[in-house]
SEFIZA-3560 file (N, C-alpha, C; in Angstrom, 3 decimals):
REM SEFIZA-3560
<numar><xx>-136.810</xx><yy>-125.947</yy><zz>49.063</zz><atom>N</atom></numar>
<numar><xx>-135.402</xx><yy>-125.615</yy><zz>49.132</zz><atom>CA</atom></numar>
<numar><xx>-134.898</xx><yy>-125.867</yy><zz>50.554</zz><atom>C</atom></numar>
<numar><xx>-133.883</xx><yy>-126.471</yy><zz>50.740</zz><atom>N</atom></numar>
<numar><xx>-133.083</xx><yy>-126.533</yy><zz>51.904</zz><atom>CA</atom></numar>
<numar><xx>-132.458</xx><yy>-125.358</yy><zz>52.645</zz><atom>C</atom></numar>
<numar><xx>-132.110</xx><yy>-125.533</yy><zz>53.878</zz><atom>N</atom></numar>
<numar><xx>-131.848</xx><yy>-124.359</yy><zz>54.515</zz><atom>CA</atom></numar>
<numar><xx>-130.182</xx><yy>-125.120</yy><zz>55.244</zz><atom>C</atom></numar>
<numar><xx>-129.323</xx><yy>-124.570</yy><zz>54.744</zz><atom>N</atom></numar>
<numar><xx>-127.866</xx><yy>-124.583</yy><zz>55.383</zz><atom>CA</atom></numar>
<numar><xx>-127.257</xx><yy>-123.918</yy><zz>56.322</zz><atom>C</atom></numar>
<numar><xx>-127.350</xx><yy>-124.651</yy><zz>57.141</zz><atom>N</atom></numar>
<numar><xx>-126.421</xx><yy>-123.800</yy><zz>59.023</zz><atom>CA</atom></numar>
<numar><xx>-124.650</xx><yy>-123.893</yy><zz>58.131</zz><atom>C</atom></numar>
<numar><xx>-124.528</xx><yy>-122.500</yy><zz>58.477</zz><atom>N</atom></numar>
<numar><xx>-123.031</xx><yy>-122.451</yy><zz>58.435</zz><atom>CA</atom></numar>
<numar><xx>-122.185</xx><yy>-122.665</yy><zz>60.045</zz><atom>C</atom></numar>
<numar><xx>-121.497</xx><yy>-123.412</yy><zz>60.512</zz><atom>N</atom></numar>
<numar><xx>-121.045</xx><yy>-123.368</yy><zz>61.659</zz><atom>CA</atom></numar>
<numar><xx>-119.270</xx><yy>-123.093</yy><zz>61.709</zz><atom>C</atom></numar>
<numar><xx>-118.433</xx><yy>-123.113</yy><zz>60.092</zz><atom>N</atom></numar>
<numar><xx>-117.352</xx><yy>-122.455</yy><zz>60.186</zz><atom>CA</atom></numar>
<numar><xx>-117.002</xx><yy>-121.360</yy><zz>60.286</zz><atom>C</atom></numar>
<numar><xx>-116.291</xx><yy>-120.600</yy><zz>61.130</zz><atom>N</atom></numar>
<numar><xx>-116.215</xx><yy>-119.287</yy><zz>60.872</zz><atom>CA</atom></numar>
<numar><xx>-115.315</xx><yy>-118.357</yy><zz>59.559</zz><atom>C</atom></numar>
<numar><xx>-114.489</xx><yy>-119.313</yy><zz>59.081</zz><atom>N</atom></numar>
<numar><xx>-114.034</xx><yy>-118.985</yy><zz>58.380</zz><atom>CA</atom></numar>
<numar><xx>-114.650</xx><yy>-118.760</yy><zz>56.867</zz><atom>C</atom></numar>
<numar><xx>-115.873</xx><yy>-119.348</yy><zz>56.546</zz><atom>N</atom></numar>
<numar><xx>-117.167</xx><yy>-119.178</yy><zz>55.369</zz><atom>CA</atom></numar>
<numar><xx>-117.976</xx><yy>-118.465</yy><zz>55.982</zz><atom>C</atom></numar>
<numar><xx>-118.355</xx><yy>-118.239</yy><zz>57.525</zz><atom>N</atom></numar>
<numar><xx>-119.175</xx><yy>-116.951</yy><zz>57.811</zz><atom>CA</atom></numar>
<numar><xx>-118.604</xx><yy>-116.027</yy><zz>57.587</zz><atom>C</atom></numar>
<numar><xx>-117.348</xx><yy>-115.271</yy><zz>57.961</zz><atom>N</atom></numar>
<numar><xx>-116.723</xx><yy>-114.449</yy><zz>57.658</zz><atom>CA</atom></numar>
<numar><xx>-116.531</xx><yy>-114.155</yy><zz>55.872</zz><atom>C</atom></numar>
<numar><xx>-116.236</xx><yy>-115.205</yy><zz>54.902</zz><atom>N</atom></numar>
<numar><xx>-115.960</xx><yy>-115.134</yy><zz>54.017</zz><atom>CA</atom></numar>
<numar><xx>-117.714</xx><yy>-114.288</yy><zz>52.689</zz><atom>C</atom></numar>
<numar><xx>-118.742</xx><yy>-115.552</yy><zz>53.733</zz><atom>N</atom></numar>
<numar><xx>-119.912</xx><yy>-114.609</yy><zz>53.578</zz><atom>CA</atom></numar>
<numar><xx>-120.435</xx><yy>-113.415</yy><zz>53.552</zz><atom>C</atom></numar>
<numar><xx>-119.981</xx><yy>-112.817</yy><zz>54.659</zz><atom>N</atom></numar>
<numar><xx>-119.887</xx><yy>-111.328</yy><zz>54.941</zz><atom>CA</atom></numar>
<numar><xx>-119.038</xx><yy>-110.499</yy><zz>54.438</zz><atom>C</atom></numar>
<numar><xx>-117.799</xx><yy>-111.042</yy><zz>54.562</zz><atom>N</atom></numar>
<numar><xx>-116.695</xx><yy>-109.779</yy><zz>54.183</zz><atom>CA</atom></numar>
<numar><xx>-116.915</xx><yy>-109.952</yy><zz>52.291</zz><atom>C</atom></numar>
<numar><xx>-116.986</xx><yy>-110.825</yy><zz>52.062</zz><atom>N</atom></numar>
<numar><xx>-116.396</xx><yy>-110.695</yy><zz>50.444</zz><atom>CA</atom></numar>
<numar><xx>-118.113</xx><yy>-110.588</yy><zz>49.352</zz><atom>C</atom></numar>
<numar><xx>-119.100</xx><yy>-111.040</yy><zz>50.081</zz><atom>N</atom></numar>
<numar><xx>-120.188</xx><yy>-111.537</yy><zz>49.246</zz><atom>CA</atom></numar>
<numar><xx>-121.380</xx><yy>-110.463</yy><zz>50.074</zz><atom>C</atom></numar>
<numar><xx>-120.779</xx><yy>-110.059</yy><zz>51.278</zz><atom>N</atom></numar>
<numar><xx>-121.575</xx><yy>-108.898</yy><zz>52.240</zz><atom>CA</atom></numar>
<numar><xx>-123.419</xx><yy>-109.638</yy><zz>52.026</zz><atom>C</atom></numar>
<numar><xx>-123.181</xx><yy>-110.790</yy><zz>52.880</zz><atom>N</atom></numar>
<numar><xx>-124.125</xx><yy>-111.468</yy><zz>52.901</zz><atom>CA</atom></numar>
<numar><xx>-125.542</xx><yy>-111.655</yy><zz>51.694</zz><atom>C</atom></numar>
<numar><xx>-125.042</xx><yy>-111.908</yy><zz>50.934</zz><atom>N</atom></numar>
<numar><xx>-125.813</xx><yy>-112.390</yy><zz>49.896</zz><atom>CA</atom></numar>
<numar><xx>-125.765</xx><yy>-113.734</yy><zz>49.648</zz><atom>C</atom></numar>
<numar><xx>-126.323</xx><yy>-114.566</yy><zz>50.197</zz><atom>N</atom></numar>
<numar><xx>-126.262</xx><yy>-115.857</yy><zz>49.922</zz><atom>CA</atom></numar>
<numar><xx>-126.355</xx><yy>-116.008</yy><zz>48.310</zz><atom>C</atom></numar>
<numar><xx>-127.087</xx><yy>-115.776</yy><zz>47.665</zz><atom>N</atom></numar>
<numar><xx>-127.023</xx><yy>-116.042</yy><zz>46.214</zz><atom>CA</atom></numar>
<numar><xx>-125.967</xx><yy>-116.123</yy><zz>45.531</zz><atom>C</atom></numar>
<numar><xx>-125.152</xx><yy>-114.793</yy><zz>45.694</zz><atom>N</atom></numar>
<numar><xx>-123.929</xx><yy>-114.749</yy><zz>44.751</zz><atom>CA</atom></numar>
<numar><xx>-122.768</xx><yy>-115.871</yy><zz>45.172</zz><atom>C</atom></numar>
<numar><xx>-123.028</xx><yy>-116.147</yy><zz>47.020</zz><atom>N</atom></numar>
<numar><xx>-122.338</xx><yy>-116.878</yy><zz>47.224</zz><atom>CA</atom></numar>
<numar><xx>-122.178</xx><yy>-118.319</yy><zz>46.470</zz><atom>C</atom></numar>
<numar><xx>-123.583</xx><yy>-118.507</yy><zz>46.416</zz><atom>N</atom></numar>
<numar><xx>-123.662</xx><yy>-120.109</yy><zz>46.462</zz><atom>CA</atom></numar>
<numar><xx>-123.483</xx><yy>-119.898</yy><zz>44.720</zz><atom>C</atom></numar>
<numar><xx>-123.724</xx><yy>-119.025</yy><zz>43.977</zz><atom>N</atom></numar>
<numar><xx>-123.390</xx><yy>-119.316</yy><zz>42.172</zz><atom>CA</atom></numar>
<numar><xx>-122.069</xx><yy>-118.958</yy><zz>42.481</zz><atom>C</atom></numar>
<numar><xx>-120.590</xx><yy>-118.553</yy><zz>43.237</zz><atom>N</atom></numar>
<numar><xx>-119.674</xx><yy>-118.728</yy><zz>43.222</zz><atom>CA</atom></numar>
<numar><xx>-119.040</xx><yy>-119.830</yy><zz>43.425</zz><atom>C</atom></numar>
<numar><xx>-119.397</xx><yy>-120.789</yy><zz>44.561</zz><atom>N</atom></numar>
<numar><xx>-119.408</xx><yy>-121.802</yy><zz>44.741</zz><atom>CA</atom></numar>
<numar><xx>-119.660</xx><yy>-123.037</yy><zz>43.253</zz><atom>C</atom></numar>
<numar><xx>-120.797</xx><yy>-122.924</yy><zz>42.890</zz><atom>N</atom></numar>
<numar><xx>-120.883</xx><yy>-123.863</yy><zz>41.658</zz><atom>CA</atom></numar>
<numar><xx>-119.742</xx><yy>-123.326</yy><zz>40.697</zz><atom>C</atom></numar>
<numar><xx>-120.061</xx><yy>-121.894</yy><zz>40.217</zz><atom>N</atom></numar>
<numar><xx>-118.950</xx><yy>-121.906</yy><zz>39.675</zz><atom>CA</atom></numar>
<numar><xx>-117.535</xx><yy>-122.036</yy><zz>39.247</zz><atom>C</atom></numar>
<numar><xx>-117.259</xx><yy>-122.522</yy><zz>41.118</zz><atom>N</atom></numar>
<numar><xx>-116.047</xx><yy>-123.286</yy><zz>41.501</zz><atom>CA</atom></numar>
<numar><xx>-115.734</xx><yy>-124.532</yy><zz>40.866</zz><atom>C</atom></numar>
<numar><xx>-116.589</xx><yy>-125.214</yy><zz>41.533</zz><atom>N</atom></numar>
<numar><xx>-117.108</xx><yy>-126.634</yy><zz>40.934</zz><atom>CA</atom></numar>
<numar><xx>-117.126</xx><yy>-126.995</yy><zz>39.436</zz><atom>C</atom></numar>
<numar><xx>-117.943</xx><yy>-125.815</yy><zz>38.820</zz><atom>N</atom></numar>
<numar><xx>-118.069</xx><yy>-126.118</yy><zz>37.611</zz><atom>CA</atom></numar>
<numar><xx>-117.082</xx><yy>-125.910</yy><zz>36.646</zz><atom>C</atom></numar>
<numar><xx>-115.998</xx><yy>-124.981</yy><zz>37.087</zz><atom>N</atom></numar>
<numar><xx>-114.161</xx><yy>-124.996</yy><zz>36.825</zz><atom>CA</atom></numar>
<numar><xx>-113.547</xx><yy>-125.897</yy><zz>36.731</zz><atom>C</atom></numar>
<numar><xx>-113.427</xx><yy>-126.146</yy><zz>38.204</zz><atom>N</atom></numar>
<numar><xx>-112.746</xx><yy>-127.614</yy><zz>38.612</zz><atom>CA</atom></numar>
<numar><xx>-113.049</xx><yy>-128.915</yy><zz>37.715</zz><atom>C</atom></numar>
<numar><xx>-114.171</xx><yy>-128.913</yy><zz>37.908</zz><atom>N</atom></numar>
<numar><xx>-115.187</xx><yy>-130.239</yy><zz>36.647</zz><atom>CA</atom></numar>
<numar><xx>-114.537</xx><yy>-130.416</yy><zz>35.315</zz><atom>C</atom></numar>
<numar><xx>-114.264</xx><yy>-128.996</yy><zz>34.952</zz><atom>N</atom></numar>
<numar><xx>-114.317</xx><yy>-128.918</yy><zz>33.327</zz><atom>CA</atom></numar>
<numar><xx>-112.619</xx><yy>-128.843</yy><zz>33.038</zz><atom>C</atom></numar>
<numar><xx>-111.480</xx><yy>-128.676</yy><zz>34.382</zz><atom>N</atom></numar>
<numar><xx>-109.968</xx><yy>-129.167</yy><zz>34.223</zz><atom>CA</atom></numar>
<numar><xx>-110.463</xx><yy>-130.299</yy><zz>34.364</zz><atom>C</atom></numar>
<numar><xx>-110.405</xx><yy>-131.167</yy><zz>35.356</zz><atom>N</atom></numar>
<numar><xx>-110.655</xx><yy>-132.542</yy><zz>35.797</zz><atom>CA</atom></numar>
<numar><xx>-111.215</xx><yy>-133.636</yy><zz>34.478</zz><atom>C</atom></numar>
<numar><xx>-112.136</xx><yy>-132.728</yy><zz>33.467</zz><atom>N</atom></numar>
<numar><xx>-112.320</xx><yy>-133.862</yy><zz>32.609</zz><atom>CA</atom></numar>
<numar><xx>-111.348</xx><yy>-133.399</yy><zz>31.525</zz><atom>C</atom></numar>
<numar><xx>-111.115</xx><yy>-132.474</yy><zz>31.565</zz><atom>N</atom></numar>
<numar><xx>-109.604</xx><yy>-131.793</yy><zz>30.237</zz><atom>CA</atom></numar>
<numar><xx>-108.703</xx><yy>-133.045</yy><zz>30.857</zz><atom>C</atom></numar>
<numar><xx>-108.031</xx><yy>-133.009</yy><zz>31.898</zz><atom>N</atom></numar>
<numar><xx>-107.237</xx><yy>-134.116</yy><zz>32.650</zz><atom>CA</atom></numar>
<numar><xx>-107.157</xx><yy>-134.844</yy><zz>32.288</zz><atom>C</atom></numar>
<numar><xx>-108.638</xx><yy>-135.891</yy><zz>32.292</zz><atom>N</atom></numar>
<numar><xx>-108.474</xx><yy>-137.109</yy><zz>32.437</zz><atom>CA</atom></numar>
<numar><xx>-108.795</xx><yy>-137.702</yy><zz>30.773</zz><atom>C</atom></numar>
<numar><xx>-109.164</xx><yy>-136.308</yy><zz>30.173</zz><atom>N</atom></numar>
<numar><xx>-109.213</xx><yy>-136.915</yy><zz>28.417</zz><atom>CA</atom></numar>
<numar><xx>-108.194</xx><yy>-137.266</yy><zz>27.843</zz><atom>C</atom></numar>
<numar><xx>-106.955</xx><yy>-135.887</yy><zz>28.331</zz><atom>N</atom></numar>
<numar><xx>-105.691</xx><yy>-136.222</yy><zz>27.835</zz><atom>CA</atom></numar>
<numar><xx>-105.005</xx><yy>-137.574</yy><zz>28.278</zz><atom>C</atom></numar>
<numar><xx>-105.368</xx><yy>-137.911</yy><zz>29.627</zz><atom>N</atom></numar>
<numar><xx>-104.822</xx><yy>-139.081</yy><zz>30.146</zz><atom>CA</atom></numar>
<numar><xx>-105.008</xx><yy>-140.159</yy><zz>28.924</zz><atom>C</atom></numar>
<numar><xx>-106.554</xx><yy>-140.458</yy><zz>29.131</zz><atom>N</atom></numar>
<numar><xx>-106.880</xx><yy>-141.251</yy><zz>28.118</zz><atom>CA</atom></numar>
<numar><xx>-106.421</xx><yy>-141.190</yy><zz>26.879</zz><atom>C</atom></numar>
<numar><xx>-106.141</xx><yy>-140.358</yy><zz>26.490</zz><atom>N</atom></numar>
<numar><xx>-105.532</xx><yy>-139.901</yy><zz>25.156</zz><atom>CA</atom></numar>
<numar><xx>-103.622</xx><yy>-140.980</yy><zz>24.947</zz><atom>C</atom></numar>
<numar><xx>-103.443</xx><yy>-140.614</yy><zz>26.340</zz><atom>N</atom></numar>
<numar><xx>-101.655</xx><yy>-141.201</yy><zz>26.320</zz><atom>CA</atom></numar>
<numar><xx>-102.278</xx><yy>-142.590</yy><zz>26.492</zz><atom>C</atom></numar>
<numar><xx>-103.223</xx><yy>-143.283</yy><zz>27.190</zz><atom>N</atom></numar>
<numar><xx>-103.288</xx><yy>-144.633</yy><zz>27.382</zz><atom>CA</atom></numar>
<numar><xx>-103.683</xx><yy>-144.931</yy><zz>26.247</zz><atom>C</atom></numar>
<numar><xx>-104.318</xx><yy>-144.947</yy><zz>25.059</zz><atom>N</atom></numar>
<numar><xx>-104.428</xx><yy>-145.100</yy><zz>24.018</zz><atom>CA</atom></numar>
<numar><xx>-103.588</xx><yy>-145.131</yy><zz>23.148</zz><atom>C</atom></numar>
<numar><xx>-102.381</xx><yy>-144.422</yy><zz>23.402</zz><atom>N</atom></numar>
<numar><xx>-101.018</xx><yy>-143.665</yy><zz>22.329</zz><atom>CA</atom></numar>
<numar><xx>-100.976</xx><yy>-143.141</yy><zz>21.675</zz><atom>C</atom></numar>
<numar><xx>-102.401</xx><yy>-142.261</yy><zz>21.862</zz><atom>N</atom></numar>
<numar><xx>-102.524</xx><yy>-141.401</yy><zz>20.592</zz><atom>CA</atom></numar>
<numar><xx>-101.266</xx><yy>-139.761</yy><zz>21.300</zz><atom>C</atom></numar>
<numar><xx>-101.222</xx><yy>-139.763</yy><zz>22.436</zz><atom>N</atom></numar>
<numar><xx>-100.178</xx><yy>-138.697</yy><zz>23.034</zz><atom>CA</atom></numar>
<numar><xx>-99.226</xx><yy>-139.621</yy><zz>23.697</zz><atom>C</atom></numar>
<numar><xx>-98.284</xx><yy>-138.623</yy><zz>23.682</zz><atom>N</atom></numar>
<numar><xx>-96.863</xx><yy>-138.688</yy><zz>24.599</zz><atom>CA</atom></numar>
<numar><xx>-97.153</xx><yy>-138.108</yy><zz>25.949</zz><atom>C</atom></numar>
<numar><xx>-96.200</xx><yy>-138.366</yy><zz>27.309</zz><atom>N</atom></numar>
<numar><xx>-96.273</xx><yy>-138.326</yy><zz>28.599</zz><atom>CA</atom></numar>
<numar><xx>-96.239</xx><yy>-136.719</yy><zz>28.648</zz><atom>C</atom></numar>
<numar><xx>-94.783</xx><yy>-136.563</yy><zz>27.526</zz><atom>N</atom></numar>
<numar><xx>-94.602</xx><yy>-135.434</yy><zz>27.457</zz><atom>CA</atom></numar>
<numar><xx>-95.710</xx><yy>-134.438</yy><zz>26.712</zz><atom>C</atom></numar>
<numar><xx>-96.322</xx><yy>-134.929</yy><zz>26.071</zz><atom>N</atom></numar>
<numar><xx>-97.296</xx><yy>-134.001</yy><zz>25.010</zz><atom>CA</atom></numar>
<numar><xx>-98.232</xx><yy>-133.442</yy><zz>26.278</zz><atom>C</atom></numar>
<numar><xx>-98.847</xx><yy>-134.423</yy><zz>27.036</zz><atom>N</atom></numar>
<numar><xx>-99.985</xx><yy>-134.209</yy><zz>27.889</zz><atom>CA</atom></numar>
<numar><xx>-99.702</xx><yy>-133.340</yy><zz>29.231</zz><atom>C</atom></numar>
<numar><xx>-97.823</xx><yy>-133.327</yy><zz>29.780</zz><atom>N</atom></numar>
<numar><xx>-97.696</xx><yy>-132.944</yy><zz>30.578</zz><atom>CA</atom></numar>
<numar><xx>-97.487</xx><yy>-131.235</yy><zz>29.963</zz><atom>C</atom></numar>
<numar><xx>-97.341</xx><yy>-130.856</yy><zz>28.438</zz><atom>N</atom></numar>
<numar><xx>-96.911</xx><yy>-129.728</yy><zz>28.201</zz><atom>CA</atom></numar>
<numar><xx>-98.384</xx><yy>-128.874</yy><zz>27.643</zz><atom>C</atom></numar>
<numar><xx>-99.307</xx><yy>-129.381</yy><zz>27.426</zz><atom>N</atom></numar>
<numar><xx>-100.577</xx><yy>-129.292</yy><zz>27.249</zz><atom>CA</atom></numar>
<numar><xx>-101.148</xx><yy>-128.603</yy><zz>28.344</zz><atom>C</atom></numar>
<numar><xx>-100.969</xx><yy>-129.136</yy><zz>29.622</zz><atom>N</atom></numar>
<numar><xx>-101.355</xx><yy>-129.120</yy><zz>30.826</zz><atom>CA</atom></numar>
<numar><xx>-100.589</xx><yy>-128.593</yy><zz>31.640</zz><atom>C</atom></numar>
<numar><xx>-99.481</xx><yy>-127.500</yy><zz>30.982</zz><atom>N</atom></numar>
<numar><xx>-98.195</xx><yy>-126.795</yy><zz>31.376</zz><atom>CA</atom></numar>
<numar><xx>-98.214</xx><yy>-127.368</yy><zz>32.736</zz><atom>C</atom></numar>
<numar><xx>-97.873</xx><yy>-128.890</yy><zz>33.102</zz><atom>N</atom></numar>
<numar><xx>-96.959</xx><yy>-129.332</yy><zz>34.371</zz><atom>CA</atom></numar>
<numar><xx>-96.319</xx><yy>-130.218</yy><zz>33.819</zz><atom>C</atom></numar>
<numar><xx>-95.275</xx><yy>-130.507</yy><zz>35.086</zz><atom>N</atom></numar>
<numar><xx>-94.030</xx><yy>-131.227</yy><zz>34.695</zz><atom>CA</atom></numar>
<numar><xx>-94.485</xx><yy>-132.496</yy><zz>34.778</zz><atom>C</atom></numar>
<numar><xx>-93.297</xx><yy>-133.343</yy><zz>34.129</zz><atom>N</atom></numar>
<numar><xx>-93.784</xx><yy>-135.177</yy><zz>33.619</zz><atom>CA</atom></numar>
<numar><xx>-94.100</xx><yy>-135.686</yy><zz>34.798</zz><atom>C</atom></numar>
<numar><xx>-93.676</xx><yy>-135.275</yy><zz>36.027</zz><atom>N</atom></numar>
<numar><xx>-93.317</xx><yy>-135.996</yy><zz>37.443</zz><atom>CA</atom></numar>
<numar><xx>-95.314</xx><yy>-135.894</yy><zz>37.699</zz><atom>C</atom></numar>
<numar><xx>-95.325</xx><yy>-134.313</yy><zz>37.512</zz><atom>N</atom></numar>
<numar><xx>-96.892</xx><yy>-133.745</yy><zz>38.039</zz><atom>CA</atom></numar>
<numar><xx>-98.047</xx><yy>-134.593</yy><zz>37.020</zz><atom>C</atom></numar>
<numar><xx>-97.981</xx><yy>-135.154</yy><zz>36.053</zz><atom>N</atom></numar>
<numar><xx>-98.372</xx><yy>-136.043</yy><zz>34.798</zz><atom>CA</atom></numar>
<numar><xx>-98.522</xx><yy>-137.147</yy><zz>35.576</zz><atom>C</atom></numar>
<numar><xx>-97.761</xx><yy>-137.816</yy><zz>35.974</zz><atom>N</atom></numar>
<numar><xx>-97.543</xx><yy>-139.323</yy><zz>36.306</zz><atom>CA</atom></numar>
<numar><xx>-98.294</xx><yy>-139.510</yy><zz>37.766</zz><atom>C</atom></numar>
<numar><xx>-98.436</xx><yy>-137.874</yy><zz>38.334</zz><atom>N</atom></numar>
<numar><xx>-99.125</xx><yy>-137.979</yy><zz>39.349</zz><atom>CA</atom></numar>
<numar><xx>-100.561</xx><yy>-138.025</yy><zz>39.288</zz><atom>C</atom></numar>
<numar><xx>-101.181</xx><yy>-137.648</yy><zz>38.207</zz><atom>N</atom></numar>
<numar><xx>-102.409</xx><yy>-137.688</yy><zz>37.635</zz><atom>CA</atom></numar>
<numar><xx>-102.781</xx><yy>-138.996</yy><zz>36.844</zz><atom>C</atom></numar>
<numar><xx>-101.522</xx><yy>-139.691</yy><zz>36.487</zz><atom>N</atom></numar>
<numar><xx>-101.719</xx><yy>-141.081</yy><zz>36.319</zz><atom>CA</atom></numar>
<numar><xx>-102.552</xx><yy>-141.944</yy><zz>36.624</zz><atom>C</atom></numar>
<numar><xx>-102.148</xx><yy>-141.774</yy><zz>38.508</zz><atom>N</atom></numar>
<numar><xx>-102.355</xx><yy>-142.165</yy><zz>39.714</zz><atom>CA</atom></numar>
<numar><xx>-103.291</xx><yy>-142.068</yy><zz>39.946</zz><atom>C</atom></numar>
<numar><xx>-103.738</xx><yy>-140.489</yy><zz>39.882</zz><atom>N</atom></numar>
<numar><xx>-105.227</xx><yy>-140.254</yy><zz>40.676</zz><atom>CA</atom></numar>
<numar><xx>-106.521</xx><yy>-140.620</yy><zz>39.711</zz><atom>C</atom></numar>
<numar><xx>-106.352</xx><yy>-141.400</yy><zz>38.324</zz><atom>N</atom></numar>
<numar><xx>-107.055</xx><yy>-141.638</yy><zz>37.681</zz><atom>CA</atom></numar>
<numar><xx>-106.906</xx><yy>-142.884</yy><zz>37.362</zz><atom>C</atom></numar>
<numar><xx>-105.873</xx><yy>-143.465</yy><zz>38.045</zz><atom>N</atom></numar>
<numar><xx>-105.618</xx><yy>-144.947</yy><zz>37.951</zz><atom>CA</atom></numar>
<numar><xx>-105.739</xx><yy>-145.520</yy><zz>36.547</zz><atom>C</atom></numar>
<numar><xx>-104.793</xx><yy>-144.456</yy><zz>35.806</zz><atom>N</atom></numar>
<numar><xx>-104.169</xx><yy>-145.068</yy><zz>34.289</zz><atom>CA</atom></numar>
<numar><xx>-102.988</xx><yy>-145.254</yy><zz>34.110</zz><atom>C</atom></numar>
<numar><xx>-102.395</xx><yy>-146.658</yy><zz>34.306</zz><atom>N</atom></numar>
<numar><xx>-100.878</xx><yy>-147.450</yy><zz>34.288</zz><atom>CA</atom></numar>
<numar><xx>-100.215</xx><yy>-146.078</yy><zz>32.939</zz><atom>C</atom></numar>
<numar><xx>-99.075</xx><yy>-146.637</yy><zz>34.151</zz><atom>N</atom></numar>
<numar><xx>-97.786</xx><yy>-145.664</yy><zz>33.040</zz><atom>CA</atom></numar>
<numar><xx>-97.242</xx><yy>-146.507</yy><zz>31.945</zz><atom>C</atom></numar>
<numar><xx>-97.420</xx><yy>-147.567</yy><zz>32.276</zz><atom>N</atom></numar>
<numar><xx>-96.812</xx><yy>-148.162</yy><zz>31.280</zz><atom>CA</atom></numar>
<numar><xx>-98.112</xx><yy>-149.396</yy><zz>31.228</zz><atom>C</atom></numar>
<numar><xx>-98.687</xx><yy>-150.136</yy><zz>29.808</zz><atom>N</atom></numar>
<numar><xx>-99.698</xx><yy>-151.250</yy><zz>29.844</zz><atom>CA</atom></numar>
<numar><xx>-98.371</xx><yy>-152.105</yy><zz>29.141</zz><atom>C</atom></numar>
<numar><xx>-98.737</xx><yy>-153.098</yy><zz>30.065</zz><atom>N</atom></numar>
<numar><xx>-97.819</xx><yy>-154.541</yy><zz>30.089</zz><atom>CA</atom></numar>
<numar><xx>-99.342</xx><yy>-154.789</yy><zz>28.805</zz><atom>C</atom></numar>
<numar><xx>-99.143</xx><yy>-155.714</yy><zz>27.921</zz><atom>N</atom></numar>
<numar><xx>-99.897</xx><yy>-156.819</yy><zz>27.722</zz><atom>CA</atom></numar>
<numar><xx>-98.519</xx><yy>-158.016</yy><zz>26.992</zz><atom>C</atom></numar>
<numar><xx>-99.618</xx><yy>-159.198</yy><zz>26.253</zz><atom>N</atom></numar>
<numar><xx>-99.077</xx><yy>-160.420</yy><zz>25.751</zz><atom>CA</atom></numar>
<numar><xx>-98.222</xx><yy>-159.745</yy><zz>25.000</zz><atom>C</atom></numar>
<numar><xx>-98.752</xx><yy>-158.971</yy><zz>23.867</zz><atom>N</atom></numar>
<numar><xx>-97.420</xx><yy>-158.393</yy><zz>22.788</zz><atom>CA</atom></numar>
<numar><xx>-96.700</xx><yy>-157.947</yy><zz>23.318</zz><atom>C</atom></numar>
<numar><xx>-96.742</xx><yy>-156.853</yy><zz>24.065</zz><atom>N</atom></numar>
<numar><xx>-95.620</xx><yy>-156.270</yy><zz>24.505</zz><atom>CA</atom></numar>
<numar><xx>-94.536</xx><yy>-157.335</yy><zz>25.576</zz><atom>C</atom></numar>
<numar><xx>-94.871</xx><yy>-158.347</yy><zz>25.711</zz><atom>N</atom></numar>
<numar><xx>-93.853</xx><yy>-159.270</yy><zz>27.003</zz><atom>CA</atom></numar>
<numar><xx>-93.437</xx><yy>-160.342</yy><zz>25.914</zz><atom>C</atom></numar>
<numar><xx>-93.930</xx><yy>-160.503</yy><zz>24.864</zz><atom>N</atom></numar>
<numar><xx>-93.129</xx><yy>-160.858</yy><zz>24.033</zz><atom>CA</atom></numar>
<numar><xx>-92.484</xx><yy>-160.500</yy><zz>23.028</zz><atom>C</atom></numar>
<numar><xx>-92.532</xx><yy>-159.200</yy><zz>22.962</zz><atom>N</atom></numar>
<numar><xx>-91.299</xx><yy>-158.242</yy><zz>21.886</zz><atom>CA</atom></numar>
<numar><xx>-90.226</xx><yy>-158.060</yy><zz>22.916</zz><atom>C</atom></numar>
<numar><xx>-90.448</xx><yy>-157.936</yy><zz>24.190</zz><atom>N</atom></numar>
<numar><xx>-89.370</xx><yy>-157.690</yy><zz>25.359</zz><atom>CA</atom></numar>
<numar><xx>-88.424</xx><yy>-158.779</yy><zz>25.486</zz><atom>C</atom></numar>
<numar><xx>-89.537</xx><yy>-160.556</yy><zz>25.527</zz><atom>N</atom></numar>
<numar><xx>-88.714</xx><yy>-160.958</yy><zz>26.323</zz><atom>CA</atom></numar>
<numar><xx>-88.239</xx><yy>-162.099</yy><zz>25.321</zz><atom>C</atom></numar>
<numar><xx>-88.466</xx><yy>-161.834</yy><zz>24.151</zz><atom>N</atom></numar>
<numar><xx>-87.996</xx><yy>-162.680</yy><zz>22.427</zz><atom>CA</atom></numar>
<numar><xx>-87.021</xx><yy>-162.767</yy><zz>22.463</zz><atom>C</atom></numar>
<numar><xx>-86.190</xx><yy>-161.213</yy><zz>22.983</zz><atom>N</atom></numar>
<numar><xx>-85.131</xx><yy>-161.450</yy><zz>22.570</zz><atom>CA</atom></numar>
<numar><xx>-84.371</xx><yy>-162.461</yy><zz>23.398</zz><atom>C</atom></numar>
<numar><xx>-84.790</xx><yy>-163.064</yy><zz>24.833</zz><atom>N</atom></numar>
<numar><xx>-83.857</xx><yy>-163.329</yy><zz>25.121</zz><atom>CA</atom></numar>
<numar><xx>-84.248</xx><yy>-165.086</yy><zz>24.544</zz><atom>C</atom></numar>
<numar><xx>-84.792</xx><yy>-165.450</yy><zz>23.367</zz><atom>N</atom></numar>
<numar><xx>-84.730</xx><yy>-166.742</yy><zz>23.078</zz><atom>CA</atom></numar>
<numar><xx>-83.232</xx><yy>-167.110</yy><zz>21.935</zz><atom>C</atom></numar>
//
């Protein structure tokens, strides 16, 4: 097992005052952080996938995920799934009409 120097004071303190030096509970709080975070992050990015597919709306996923469309589109981003997929069909149902 590894041995971790803490050199912030603000996690030494947090060590002591809240966990009154128990490294253990600390560090299964910690994963358990992680393991939170993990389990929104893939809720996130399923629904994402879900709208890039079309099986959801911008709106379905942003109300799912009680944030707004703006906060949606920002998760777009951070998962680098286009808001909108251009392909061949779609640039020619668009641009037909103008024949």
């Amino acid at each position: 097992m590894q041995t971790i120097q803490i050199q912030d004071s603000f996690i030494t303190t947090l060590l002591e005052t809240k966990f009154y030096n128990d490294k253990s509970k600390f560090i299964e709080a910690i994963k358990e952080l992680f393991q939170t975070k993990s389990k929104i992050e893939t809720q996130e990015y399923n629904l994402l996938k879900a709208y890039d597919r079309g099986d959801l709306s911008l709106w379905q996923v942003a109300n799912i995920l009680n944030i707004s469309k703006s906060e949606t589109m920002e998760l777009l981003k951070k998962y680098d799934i286009p808001f909108v997929r251009v392909d061949s069909e779609y640039i020619e149902q668009e641009f037909g009409a103008f024949k």
